[in-house]
C-alpha positions in Angstrom: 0.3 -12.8 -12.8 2.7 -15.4 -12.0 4.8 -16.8 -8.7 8.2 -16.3 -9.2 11.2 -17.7 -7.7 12.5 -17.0 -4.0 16.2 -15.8 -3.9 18.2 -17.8 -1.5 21.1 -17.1 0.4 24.2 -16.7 -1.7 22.4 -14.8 -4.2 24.8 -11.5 -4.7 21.3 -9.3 -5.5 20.5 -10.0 -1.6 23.5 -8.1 -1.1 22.7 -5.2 -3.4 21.2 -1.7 -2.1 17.9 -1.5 -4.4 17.1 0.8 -6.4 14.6 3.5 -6.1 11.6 3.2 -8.0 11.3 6.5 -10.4 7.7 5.4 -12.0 4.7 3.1 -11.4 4.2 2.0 -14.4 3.1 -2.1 -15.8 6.6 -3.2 -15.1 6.4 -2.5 -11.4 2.6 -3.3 -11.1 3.4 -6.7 -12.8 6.7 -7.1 -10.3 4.0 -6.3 -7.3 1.6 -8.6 -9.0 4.0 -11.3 -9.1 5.4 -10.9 -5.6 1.7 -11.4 -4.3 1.6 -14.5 -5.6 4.5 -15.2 -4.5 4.4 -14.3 -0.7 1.0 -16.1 -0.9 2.3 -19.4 -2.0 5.1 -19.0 0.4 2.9 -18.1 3.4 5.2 -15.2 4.1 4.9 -12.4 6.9 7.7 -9.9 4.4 9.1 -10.2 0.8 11.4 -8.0 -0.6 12.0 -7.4 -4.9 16.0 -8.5 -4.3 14.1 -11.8 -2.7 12.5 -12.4 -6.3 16.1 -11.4 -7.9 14.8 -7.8 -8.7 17.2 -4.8 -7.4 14.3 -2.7 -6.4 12.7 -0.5 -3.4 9.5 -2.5 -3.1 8.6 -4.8 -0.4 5.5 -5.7 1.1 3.9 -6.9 4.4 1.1 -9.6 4.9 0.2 -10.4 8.5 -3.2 -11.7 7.5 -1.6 -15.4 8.4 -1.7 -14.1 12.0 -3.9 -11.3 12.2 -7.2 -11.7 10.8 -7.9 -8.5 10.7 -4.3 -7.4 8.2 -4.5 -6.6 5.1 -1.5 -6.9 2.4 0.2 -3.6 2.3 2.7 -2.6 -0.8 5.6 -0.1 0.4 7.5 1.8 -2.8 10.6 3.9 -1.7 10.1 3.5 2.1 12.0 5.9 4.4 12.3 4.8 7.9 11.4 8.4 9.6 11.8 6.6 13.4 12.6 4.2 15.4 12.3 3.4 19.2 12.9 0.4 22.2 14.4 -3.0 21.3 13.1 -6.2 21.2 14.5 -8.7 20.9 12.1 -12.1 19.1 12.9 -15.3 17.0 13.0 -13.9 13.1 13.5 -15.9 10.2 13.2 -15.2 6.4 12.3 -16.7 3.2 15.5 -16.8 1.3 16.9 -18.7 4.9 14.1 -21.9 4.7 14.2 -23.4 8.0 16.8 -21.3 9.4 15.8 -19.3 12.6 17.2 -17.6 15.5 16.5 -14.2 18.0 16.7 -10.8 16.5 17.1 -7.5 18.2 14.9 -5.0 16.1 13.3 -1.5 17.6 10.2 -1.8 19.2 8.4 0.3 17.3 9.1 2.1 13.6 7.6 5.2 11.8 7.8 4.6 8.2 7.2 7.0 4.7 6.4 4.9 1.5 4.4 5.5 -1.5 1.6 3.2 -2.6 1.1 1.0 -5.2 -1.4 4.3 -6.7 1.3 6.8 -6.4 -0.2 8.0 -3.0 2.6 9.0 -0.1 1.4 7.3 3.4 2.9 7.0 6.9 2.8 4.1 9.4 3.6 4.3 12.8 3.9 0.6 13.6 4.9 -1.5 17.2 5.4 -5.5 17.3 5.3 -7.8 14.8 4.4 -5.3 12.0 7.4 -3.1 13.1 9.5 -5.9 12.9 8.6 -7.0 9.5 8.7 -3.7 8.3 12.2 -3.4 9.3 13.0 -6.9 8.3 12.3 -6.0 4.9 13.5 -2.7 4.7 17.1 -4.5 5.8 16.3 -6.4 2.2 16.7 -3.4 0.6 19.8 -1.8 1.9 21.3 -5.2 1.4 21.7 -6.5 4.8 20.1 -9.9 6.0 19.1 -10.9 9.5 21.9 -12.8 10.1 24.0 -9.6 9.7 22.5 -9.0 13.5 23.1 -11.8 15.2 26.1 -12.5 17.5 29.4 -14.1 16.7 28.8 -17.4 18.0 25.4 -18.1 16.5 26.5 -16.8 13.4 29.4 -19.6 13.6 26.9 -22.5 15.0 25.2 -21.5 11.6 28.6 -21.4 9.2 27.6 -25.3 8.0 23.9 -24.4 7.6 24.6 -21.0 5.7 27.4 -22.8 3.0 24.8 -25.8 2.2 22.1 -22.6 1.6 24.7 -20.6 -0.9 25.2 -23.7 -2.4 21.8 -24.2 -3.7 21.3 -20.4 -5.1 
């Protein structure tokens, strides 16, 4: 299909709780479509649908640049069922280029979705996949990574965070 644009920060639809997805049809096959192209090109771990501007409760996951053995996976309507332990690990995030900093995240996540097919699946998941997973699944409640971190960094940041709303 075709790479679409990355959403940066400053963008209200980051802000946005996504909508649930009521059919696979073309539409959302083509959206997937196009977000693999697009998390490719970006050499993304996550992407979210509010990321590519679309108010939707898709994202998917691609470790493959760090795990040889990952494959792409495609989450529609996730439900996180559980999570467990913190961790706390530099994150950052595609709509925030260049922008980095430590994260507290559970350890470990146990998440419902339905695939790309229609097919319900579960995932229990620990480190950086659990991570991601809930990375992205912030994406579509609306909430951003630098929702959860402290005062201060958030304020070291302010300067960085106005030149990236600028741009969107």
């Amino acid at each position: 299909m075709a790479e679409r644009q990355i959403v940066i920060y400053g963008d209200p639809v980051l802000r946005e709780v996504a909508k649930p997805i009521e059919e696979i049809d073309q539409e959302i096959k083509d959206l997937v479509s196009d977000m693999v192209d697009t998390i490719k090109e970006a050499n993304g771990l996550g992407l979210a649908a509010p990321q590519v501007g679309e108010s939707r409760r898709i994202f998917m996951v691609d470790l493959s640049a760090v795990d040889m053995t990952a494959t792409l996976k495609v989450f529609i309507n996730p439900e996180i069922i559980e999570t467990e332990g913190e961790i706390e690990l530099e994150e950052g995030c595609l709509s925030f280029p260049g922008i980095y900093q430590k994260i507290t995240r559970s350890a470990h996540v146990k998440v419902r979705a339905t695939d790309l097919d229609g097919s319900q699946f579960e995932i229990d998941a620990d480190g950086i996949l659990a991570r991601a997973i809930l990375h992205e699944y912030d994406h579509l409640e609306g909430k951003l990574f630098i929702d959860r971190i402290s005062s201060i960094a958030r304020t070291m940041l302010r300067g960085r965070l106005r030149k990236l709303s600028k741009t969107s």
